[in-house]
N, C-alpha and C positions, 0 to 999 in steps of 0.2 A: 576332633583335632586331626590336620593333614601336617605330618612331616616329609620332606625332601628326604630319601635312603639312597644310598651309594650302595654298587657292589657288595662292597664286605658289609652290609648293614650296620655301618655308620651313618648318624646322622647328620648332613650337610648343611639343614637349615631351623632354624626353630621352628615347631608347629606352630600350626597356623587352625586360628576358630573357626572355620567353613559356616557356622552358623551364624556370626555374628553378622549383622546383630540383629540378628532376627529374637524375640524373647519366645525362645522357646527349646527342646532338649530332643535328642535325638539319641532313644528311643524317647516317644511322649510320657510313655508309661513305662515305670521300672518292668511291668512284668511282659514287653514289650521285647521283637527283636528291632538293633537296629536296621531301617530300613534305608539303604542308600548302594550306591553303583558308581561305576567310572565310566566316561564313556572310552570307545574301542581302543581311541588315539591316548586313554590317558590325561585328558588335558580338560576335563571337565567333572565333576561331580553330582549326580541329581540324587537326590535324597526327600524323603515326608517326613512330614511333622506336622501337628497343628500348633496356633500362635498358647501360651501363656497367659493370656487375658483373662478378663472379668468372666466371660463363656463360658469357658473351658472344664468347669461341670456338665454342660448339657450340653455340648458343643462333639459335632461330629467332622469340623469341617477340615480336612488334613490335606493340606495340599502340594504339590510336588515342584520342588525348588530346584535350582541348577546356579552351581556356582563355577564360576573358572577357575581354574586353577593361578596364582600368583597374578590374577586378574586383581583392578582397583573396585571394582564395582563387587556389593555384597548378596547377595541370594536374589535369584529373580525367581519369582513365583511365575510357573506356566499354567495356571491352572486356578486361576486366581475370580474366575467367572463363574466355578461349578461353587456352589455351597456347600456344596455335601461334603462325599469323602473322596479322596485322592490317595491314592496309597501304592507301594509297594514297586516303586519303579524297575523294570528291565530295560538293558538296551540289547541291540542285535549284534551279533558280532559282527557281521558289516558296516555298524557302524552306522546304520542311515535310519533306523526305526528306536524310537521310543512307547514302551510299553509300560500299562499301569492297571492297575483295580480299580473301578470308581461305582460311587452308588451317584445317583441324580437326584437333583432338588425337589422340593423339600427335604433335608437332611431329616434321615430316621437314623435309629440306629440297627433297626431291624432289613433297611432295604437290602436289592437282591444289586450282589458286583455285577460289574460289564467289564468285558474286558478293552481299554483303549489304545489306541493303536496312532501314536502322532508320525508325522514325515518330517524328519530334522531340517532338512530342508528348505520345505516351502513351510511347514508350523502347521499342515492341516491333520485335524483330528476324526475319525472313525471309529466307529462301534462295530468288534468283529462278535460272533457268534449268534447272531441273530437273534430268533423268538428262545436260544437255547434258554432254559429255564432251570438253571441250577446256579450254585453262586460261587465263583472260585476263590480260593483260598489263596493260592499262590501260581504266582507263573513264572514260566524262564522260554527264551528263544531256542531252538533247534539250530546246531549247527548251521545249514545253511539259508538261514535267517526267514527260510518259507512257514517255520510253523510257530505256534506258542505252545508250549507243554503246560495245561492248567491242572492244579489239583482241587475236588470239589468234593463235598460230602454226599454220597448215594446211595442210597436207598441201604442205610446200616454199615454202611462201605467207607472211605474215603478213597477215591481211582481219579486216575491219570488221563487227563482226553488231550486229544493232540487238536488244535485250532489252528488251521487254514488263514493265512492272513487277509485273504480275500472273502470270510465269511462273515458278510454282513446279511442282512436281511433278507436280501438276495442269492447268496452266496452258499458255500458249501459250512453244511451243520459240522460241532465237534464231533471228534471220532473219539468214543472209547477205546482206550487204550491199554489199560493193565487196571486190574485189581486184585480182589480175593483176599481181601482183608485192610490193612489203616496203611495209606503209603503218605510217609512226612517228607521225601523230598524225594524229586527227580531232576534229572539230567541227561543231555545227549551226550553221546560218545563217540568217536571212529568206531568204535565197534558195536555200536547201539543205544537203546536207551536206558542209563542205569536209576537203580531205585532203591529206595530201604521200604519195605513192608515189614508187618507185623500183624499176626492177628490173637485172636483171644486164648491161641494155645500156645503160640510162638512170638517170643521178642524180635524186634528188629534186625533184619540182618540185609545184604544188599544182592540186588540182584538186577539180572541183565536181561535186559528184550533185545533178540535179532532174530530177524528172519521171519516173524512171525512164532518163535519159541520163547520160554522163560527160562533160565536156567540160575540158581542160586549161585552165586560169590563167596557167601564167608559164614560158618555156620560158627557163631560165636558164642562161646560156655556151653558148647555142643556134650561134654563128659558132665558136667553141673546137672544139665537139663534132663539127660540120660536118665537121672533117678530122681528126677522131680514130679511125680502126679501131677495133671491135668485133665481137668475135666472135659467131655467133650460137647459140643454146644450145638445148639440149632436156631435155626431165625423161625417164627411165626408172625403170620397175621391174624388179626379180628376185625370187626367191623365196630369203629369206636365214636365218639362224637360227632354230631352231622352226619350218619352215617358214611363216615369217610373212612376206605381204609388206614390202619395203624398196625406199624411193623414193631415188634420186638423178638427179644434174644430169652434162650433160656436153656442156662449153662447146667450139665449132671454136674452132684459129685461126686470127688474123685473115688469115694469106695461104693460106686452106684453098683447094685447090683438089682437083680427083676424080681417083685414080688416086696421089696420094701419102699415103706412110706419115708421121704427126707422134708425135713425143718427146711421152710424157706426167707431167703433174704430177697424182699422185693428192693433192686436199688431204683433211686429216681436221682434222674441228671440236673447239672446246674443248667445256668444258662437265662433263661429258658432256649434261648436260640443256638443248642449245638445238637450233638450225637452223641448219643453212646451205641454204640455197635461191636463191629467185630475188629477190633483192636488190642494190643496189648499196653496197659498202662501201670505205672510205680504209685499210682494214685488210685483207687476206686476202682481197684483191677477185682474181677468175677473168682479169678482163679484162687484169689485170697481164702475168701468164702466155703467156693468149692473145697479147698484142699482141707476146710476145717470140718468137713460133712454136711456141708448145707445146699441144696439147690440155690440156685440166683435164677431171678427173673431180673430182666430190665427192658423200658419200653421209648420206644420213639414217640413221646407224646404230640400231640397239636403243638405248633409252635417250634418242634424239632426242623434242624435243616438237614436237606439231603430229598426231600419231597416236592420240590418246589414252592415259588415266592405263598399262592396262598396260602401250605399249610404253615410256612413259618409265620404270616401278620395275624392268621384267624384267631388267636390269641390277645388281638389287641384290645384292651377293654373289656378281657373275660378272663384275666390272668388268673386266676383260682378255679375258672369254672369247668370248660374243656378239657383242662388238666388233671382233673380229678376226677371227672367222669372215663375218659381212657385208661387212668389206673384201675378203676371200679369193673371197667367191662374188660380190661386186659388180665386181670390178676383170675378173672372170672372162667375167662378163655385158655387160659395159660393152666389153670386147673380142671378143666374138662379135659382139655389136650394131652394132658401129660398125667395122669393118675399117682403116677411114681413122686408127686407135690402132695403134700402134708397140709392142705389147705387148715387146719387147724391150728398150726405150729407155723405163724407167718411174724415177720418182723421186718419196718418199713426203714430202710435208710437213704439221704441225702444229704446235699451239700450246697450251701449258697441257695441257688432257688431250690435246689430241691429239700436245704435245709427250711424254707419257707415252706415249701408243701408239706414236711414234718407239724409244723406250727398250725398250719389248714386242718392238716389231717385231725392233730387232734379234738378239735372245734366239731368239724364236719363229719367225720369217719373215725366215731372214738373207739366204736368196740369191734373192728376189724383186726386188732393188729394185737401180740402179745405186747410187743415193746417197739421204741421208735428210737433211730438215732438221727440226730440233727447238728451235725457240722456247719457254722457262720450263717443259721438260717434268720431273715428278717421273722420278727417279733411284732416290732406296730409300726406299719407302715409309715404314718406321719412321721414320727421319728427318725426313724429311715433317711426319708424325703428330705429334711431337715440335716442329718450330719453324715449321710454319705457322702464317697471323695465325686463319684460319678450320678446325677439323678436326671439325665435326660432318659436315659432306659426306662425308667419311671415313669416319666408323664408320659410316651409311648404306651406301655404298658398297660395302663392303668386311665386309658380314657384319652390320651392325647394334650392333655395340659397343666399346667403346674396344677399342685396341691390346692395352692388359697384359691387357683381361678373354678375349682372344683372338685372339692373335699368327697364330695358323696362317690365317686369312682374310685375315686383314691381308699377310698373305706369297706367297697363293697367285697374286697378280700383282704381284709384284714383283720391276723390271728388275735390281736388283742383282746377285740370284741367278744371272743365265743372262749373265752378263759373257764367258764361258769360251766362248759360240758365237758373239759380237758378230764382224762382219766388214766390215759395211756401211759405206764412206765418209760420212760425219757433219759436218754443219755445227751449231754449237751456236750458240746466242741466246739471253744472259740479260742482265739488268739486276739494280744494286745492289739498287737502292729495292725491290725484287719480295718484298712477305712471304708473297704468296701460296705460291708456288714460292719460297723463298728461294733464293738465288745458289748455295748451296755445290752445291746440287742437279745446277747445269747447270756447276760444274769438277766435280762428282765422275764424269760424264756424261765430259767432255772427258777427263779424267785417264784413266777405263778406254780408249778410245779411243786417246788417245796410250801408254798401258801396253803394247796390243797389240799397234800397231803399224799400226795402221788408220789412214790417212788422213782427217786431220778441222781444224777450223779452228774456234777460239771467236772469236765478235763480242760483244764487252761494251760496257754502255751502264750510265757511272757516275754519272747522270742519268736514269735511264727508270725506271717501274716493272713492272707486269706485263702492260702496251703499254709500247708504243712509240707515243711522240704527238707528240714536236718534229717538225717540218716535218724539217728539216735531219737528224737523227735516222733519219726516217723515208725518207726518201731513201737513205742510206747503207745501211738494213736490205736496201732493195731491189735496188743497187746488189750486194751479198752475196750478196743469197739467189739473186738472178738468174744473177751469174756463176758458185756452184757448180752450179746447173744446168746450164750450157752445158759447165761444164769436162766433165761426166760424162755427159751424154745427145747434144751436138749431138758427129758425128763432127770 
């Protein structure tokens, strides 16, 4: 909704639907941000969304609309040629370039963004960045409307590269820019380019690029943190699946001292198409762990972004397989590496996919692990297939086509089947509200577990959706997940 504001912010006109009537909601997805902009003048609106339709489970195709302001005419789609996805519009503050994310047809939902670059003007569109090979998350314009500021996941990182508007194919590659940890938003300044980073010892705080220095802005709950333990962390690699290399993290803890052995928590990421790296998070954070006496390991498996386009698709139609073997050769390397690991005293946890790889695990990989915890993890894939909110990541995933047009893909990593070798003590975590993973997923999880005779415990949250985000909630989660660790690792 656009209302007219006066001065004093009063409002002078009733709001007005920008979207109508297009059937569709902006954000697409509750756990979405809204994605929309003004142009320079004010007197325009472009915003994404994809349409509401019959699709809109497998459908990736989000495209980028522009409406006038007190104009008669209702959303015009610019972007209405590409299939795929359209997203995330900037304009210049000049006024005269429109910028966007887009992946190219065939819509996947794993393909790699481009960034596009339209002339308001004459309507012609360009692809800046050329052969660059990472896939940006978000962008904004630089003051004087020469550069794009993209942020991309790297190599365990997520950093900042400054894009030349003139770099196409031919043209000048992105520049890195700033990292050293997770940066969620940037911006140009008169005084430089500002940013919030965080990484696996430090929350977010904001900081400024000039001159070619970094210098922090605001050191926030600085007296808090003062007497908060943190472990300290390192990245490794090994040589994992296909022999390709694979990066991951592996956080001390915080009472490490040389000469002892610590209990560890292997985490594995959702996704399968994100990062875990060196970041600081309220969710799934290392330092939780650590601060409890445990090492953490976590790994950039096949399929992770920040490596480029083929390590995130090589996963396509092997979703169980690559993923499991880099855990196998990562957990392997990570305890040759590091001696001060308790390879004895290991305990596997995820969430969403990675609470899927809990469910693999125990099929495939039952007598590795003391205990496994598995938050919103899929259970039987057919099912899945059938009442998840989203299933084109699915037939991606899992062979490339629906379920009925090809059950047997669909099948060939699925936890249901290997119920008969499950042995592994299991904590379950699921929430009502969860369409992603729906609920039945993680009792039919719990159900085989208590069927066998296996030691295992459900935490439900009849209130949460596919996180867990109340405060109180979220305390409780930790509360759980913390003490079946200790029951099964600390002697």
């Amino acid at each position: 909704m656009v209302a007219k504001i006066n001065q004093d912010g009063v409002i002078e006109e009733e709001p007005w639907n920008v979207t109508k009537p297009l059937n569709a909601e902006l954000p697409a997805y509750s756990n979405e941000v809204a994605k929309y902009v003004f142009s320079a003048d004010g007197r325009t609106i472009y915003f994404s969304t994809k349409l509401q339709d019959r699709d809109e489970s497998w459908s990736v195709n989000y495209d980028i609309y522009q409406v006038r302001i007190g104009g008669r005419r209702g959303p015009e789609n610019l972007t209405g040629d590409n299939l795929a996805g359209d997203e995330d519009p900037a304009i210049s503050p000049d006024g005269k370039w429109l910028a966007w994310r887009a992946t190219e047809g065939p819509a996947r939902w794993a393909a790699q963004y481009k960034i596009k670059l339209m002339n308001l003007k004459s309507g012609k569109v360009i692809t800046l960045g050329g052969n660059w090979d990472r896939s940006p998350v978000s962008i904004t314009f630089t003051r004087d409307s020469n550069f794009i500021l993209a942020l991309s996941d790297h190599l365990g990182e997520r950093v900042a590269w400054r894009v030349p508007l003139n770099s196409r194919v031919d043209g000048d590659a992105p520049e890195l820019l700033a990292g050293g940890g997770q940066l969620l938003t940037v911006a140009d300044s008169s005084f430089g380019v500002v940013f919030d980073r965080s990484d696996l010892q430090h929350p977010a705080n904001l900081y400024l690029l000039a001159n070619g220095a970094v210098r922090q802005l605001t050191n926030l709950n600085a007296e808090r943190l003062a007497s908060t333990g943190m472990g300290d962390f390192e990245q490794f690699s090994f040589t994992g699946a296909h022999g390709d290399t694979v990066y991951g993290y592996v956080v001390h803890p915080v009472d490490y001292s040389r000469g002892r052995k610590y209990p560890v928590a292997l985490i594995i990421h959702g996704g399968p198409h994100a990062s875990m790296g060196n970041y600081f998070s309220y969710r799934w954070n290392p330092q939780t762990y650590a601060g409890a006496g445990y090492a953490v390991v976590f790994i950039d498996f096949h399929g992770s972004t920040g490596y480029g386009q083929d390590f995130v698709e090589s996963i396509h139609g092997d979703r169980g397989g690559a993923t499991l073997i880099d855990h196998r050769l990562g957990l392997s390397a990570a305890l040759e590496k590091f001696p001060w690991l308790n390879g004895e005293r290991v305990c596997a946890l995820g969430a969403s996919f990675g609470g899927y790889m809990m469910n693999l695990i125990e099929g495939a990989w039952p007598r590795r692990f003391r205990c496994l915890v598995n938050h919103d993890g899929m259970f039987d894939n057919r099912m899945k297939y059938y009442s998840g909110d989203i299933i084109g990541y699915l037939e991606e995933g899992f062979g490339g086509r629906p379920y009925y047009e090809d059950p047997a893909s669909h099948e060939a990593f699925n936890p249901v089947l290997d119920v008969d070798a499950w042995q592994t003590p299991m904590l379950v975590i699921h929430s009502e509200k969860d369409y992603r993973v729906p609920i039945t997923q993680g009792i039919g999880a719990f159900t085989a577990l208590q069927r066998r005779g296996i030691p295992s415990r459900f935490l439900y949250f009849p209130d949460e959706n596919h996180w867990v985000i109340g405060p109180a909630n979220s305390l409780q989660w930790h509360r759980e997940v913390l003490r079946w660790l200790d029951m099964w690792l600390k002697p």
